[in-house]
N, C-alpha and C positions, 0 to 999 in steps of 0.2 A: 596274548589273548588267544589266539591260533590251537597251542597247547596248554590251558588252566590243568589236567590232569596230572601234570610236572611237580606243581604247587598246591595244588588241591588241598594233601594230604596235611602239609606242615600248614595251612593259614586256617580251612574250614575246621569246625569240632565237628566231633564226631556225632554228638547231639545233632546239630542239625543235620537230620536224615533223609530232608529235602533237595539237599544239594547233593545226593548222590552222584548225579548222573554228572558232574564234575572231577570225579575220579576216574572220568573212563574217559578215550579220546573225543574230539571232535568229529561227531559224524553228519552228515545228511537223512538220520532215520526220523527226527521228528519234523521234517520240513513238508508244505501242506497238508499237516493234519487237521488245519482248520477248515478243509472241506467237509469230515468228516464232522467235525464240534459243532460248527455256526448252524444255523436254519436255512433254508436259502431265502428266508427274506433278508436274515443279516447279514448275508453275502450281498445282497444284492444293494443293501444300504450303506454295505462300506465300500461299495465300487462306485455306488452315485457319489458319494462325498465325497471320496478319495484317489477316484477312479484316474485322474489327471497326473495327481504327483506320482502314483504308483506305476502307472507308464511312462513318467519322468525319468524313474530313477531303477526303467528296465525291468521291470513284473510283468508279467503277465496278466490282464485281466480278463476273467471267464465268460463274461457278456450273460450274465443271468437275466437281464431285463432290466425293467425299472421297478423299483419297490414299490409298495400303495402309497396312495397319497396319504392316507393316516398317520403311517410311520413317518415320510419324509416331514409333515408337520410335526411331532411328537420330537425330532432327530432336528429341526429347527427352531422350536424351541427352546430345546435342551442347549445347542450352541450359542442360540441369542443369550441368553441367562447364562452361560460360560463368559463369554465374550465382553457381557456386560460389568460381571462379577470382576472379572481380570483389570477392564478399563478405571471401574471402583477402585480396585487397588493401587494404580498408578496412581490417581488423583490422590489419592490420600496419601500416599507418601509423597508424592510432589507439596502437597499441603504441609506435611509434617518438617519438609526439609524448608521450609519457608520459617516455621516456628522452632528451629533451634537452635539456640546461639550461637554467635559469630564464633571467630577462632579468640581466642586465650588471649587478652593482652597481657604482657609482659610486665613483670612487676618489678622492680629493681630495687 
């Protein structure tokens, strides 16, 4: 994983012209360029949500503030309706594994 430019060449086609930057070493050049991409209101919404595990696991966070309360409603929301969608799914397959036949009995 360290060096993919090794392999690069023999697994990716050459068609896909997106994976360039997998022919060439592992660097540090595109690391924090999301201060440049994000808003700082999205910075600031992904350090309230996230802000805990990302100092968990040794980031640094930039202390923008706190987003509006519009967005963090809109961003709770959005996860309530993720969260709820995800639980839907387990129930239904727990349902599902309820309604399908037992194992094979054995016929001789």
């Amino acid at each position: 994983m360290a060096e993919p430019h090794k392999i690069a060449g023999s697994t990716i086609p050459e068609r896909k012209s997106w994976h360039a930057d997998t022919q060439k070493a592992v660097t540090r050049a595109p690391s924090g360029t999301w201060q440049e991409r994000l808003e700082p209101w999205e910075i600031s919404l992904c350090q309230a949500a996230m802000g805990s595990r990302l100092r968990a696991l040794g980031y640094e966070v930039a202390g923008s503030g706190r987003p509006p309360v519009s967005v963090l409603a809109r961003y709770a929301r959005a996860a309530g309706l993720h969260r709820g969608a995800a639980l839907k799914r387990r129930l239904h397959d727990r349902v599902q594994r309820f309604s399908e036949p037992g194992p094979v009995e054995s016929q001789l």
